[in-house]
KOLNU-878578 format. One line per 2 residues: number of its first residue (from 1); their letters; for each residue x, y, z of N, C-alpha, C, O. Coordinates in steps of 0.1 Angstrom, whole numbers, plus 5000, padded with zeros to 4 digits. Each point is the difference from the previous one (the first is absolute). Layout:
// KOLNU-878578
NUM	a	X/Y/Z/X/Y/Z/X/Y/Z/X/Y/Z ~ ...;
***
This chain:
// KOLNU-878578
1	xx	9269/0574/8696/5008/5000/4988/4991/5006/4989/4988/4998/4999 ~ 5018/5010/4993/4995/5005/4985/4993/4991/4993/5004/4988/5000;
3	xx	4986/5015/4995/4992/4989/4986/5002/5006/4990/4995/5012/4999 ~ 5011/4984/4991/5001/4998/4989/4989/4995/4992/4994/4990/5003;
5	xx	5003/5018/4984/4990/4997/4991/5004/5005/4987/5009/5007/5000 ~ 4986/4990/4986/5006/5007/4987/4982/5003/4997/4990/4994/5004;
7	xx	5014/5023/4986/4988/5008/5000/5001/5007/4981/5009/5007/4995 ~ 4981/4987/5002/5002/5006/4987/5004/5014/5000/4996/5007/5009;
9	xx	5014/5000/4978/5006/5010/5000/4991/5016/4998/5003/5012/5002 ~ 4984/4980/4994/4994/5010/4998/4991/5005/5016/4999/5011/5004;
11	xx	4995/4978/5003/4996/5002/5013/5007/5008/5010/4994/5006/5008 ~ 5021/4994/4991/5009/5003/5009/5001/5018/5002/4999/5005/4989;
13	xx	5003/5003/5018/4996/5012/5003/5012/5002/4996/5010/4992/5002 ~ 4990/5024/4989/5017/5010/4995/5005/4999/5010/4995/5000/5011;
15	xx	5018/5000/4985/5012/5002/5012/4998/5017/5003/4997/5007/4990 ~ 5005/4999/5021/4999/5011/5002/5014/5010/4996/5012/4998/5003;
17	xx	4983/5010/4992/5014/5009/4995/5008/5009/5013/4994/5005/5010 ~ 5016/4995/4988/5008/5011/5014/4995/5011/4995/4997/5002/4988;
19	xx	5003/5006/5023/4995/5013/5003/5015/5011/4995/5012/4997/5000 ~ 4981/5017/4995/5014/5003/4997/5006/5005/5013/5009/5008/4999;
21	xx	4987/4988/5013/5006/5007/5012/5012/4987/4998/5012/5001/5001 ~ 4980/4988/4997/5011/4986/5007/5013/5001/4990/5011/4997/5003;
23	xx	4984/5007/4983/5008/4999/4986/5012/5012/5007/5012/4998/5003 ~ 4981/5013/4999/5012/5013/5001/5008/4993/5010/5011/4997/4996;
25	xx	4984/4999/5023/5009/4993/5005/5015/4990/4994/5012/5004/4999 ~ 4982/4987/4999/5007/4988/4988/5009/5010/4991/5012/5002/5005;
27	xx	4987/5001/4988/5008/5012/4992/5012/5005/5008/5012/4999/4997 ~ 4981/5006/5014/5009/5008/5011/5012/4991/5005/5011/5003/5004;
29	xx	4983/4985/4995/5011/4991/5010/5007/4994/4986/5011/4994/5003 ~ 4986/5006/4990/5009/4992/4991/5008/5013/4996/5012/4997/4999;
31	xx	4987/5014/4998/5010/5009/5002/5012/4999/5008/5010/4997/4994 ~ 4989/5004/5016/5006/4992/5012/5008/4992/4997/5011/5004/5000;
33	xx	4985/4984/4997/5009/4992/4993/5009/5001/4992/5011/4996/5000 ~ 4982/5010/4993/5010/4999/4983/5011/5016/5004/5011/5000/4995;
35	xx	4984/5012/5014/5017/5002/5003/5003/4994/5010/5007/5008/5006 ~ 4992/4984/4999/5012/4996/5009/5006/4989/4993/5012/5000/5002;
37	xx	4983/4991/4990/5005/4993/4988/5008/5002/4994/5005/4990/4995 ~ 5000/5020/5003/5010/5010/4992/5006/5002/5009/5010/4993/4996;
39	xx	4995/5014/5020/5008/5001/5006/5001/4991/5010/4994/5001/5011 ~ 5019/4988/4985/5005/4990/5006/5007/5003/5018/4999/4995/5011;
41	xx	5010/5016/4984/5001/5007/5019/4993/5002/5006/5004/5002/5012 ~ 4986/5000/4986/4987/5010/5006/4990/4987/5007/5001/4989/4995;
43	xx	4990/5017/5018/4991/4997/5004/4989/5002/5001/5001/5004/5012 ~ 4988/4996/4986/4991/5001/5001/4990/5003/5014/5001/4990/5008;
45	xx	4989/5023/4998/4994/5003/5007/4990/5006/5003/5001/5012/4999 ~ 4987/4982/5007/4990/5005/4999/4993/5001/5012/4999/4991/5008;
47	xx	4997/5022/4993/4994/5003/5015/4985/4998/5001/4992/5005/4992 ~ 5003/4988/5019/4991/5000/5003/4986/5011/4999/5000/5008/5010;
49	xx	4989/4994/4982/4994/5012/5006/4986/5001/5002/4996/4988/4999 ~ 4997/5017/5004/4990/4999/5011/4991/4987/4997/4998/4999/4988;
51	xx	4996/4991/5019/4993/4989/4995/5008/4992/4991/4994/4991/4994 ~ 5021/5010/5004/5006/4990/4997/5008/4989/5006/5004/5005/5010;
53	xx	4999/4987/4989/5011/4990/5004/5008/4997/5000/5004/5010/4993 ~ 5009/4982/5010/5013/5001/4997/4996/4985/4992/5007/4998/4990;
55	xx	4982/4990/5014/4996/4989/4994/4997/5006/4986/5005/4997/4990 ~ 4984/5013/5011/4995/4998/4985/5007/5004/4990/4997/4996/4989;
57	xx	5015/5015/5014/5012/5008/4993/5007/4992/4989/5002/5000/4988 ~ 5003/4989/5027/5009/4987/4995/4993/4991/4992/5008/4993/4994;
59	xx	4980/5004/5005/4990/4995/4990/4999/5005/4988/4999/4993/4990 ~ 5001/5020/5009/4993/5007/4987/5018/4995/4991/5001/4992/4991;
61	xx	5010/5016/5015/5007/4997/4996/5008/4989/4991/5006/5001/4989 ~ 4991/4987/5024/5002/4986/4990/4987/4997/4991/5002/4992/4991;
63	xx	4988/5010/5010/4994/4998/4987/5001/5010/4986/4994/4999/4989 ~ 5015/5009/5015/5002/5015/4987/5011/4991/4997/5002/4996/4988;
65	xx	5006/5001/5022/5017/4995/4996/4991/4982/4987/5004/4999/4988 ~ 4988/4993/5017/4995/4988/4992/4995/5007/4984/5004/4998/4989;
67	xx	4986/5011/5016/4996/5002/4988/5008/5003/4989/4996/4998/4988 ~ 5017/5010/5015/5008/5008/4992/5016/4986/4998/5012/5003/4996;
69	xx	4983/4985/5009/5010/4986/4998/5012/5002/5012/5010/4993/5000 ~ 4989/5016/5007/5013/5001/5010/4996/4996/5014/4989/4998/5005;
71	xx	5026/5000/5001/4996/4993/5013/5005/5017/5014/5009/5008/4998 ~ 4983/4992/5013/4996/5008/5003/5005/4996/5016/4993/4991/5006;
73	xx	5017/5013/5000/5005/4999/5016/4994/5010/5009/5005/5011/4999 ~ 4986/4986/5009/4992/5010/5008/5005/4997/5016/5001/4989/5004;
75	xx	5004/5026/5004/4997/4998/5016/5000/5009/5004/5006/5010/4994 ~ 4985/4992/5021/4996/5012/5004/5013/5001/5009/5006/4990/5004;
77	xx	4997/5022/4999/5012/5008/5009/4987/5001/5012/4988/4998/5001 ~ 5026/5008/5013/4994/5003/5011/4989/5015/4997/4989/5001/5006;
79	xx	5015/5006/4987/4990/5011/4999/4988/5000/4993/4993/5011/4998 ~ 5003/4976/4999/4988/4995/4992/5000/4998/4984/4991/4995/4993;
81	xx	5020/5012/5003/5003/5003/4985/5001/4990/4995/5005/4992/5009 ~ 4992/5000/4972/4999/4992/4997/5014/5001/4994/5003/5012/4998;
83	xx	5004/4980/4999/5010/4999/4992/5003/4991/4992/4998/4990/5006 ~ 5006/5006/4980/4998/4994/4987/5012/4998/4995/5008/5008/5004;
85	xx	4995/4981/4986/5013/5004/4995/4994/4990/4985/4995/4989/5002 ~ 5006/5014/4987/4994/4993/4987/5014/4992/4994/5011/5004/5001;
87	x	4985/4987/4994/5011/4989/4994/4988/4993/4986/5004/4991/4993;
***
Protein backbone atom coordinates (compact mmCIF):
# COMPACT_ATOMS: atom_id res chain seq x y z
CA UNK A 1 0.00 0.00 0.00
CA UNK A 2 1.03 3.81 -0.69
CA UNK A 3 2.26 5.91 2.43
CA UNK A 4 1.04 8.89 2.66
CA UNK A 5 2.78 11.88 4.35
CA UNK A 6 2.17 16.01 4.12
CA UNK A 7 5.47 17.99 2.99
CA UNK A 8 5.88 21.63 3.45
CA UNK A 9 5.20 23.57 0.16
CA UNK A 10 8.29 24.83 -0.09
CA UNK A 11 10.39 21.37 0.26
CA UNK A 12 8.17 19.78 -2.39
CA UNK A 13 9.97 19.54 -5.97
CA UNK A 14 8.18 21.95 -9.28
CA UNK A 15 5.71 20.09 -10.99
CA UNK A 16 7.41 19.41 -14.24
CA UNK A 17 6.17 21.28 -17.32
CA UNK A 18 4.92 19.25 -20.71
CA UNK A 19 7.17 19.23 -23.28
CA UNK A 20 6.14 21.10 -26.46
CA UNK A 21 6.28 17.74 -28.24
CA UNK A 22 3.39 16.38 -25.55
CA UNK A 23 1.61 20.11 -25.81
CA UNK A 24 1.61 20.04 -29.90
CA UNK A 25 0.27 16.22 -29.52
CA UNK A 26 -2.64 17.34 -27.02
CA UNK A 27 -3.46 20.26 -29.40
CA UNK A 28 -3.63 17.71 -32.22
CA UNK A 29 -6.12 15.60 -30.54
CA UNK A 30 -8.31 18.04 -29.23
CA UNK A 31 -8.65 19.36 -32.71
CA UNK A 32 -10.12 16.17 -33.32
CA UNK A 33 -12.54 16.65 -31.17
CA UNK A 34 -13.86 19.90 -31.45
CA UNK A 35 -14.48 19.01 -35.43
CA UNK A 36 -16.21 16.16 -34.88
CA UNK A 37 -18.14 18.07 -32.21
CA UNK A 38 -19.60 20.14 -34.77
CA UNK A 39 -20.55 17.28 -37.12
CA UNK A 40 -23.21 15.36 -35.50
CA UNK A 41 -23.59 12.73 -38.74
CA UNK A 42 -20.11 12.11 -38.87
CA UNK A 43 -17.65 9.72 -37.40
CA UNK A 44 -14.71 9.91 -36.33
CA UNK A 45 -11.31 7.78 -37.53
CA UNK A 46 -8.08 7.30 -36.78
CA UNK A 47 -5.48 5.04 -38.26
CA UNK A 48 -2.96 3.50 -36.52
CA UNK A 49 0.82 4.54 -37.38
CA UNK A 50 4.04 3.21 -36.82
CA UNK A 51 4.71 2.51 -32.93
CA UNK A 52 1.16 3.29 -32.33
CA UNK A 53 -1.81 1.72 -30.87
CA UNK A 54 -5.31 1.33 -31.44
CA UNK A 55 -5.28 1.43 -27.05
CA UNK A 56 -3.34 4.53 -26.90
CA UNK A 57 -5.46 6.34 -29.95
CA UNK A 58 -8.57 5.63 -27.94
CA UNK A 59 -6.90 7.11 -24.82
CA UNK A 60 -5.54 10.27 -26.18
CA UNK A 61 -8.91 10.83 -27.57
CA UNK A 62 -11.10 10.49 -24.45
CA UNK A 63 -8.83 12.58 -22.53
CA UNK A 64 -8.92 15.54 -25.44
CA UNK A 65 -12.83 14.73 -25.45
CA UNK A 66 -12.51 15.36 -20.90
CA UNK A 67 -10.39 18.14 -21.16
CA UNK A 68 -12.55 20.06 -23.76
CA UNK A 69 -15.99 18.90 -21.05
CA UNK A 70 -17.32 16.32 -23.75
CA UNK A 71 -18.06 12.75 -23.55
CA UNK A 72 -16.00 10.67 -26.14
CA UNK A 73 -17.35 6.90 -27.65
CA UNK A 74 -14.29 5.01 -28.72
CA UNK A 75 -14.04 1.26 -30.73
CA UNK A 76 -11.59 -0.28 -32.73
CA UNK A 77 -13.04 -1.86 -36.23
CA UNK A 78 -11.73 -5.22 -37.69
CA UNK A 79 -9.04 -3.31 -39.62
CA UNK A 80 -7.42 -1.90 -36.55
CA UNK A 81 -8.80 1.65 -37.02
CA UNK A 82 -9.96 3.64 -34.01
CA UNK A 83 -13.27 4.94 -34.28
CA UNK A 84 -15.00 7.88 -32.03
CA UNK A 85 -18.10 9.46 -31.98
CA UNK A 86 -18.20 12.91 -29.44
CA UNK A 87 -21.44 13.84 -27.47
Amino acid sequence: MARFRLVDKEKAPRPAKQSGRLAARMREFDAYVEQLATSKDKVGELMPDDGETARGLSLRISRAARRLNKNATTWVGKDGSVYFTIS
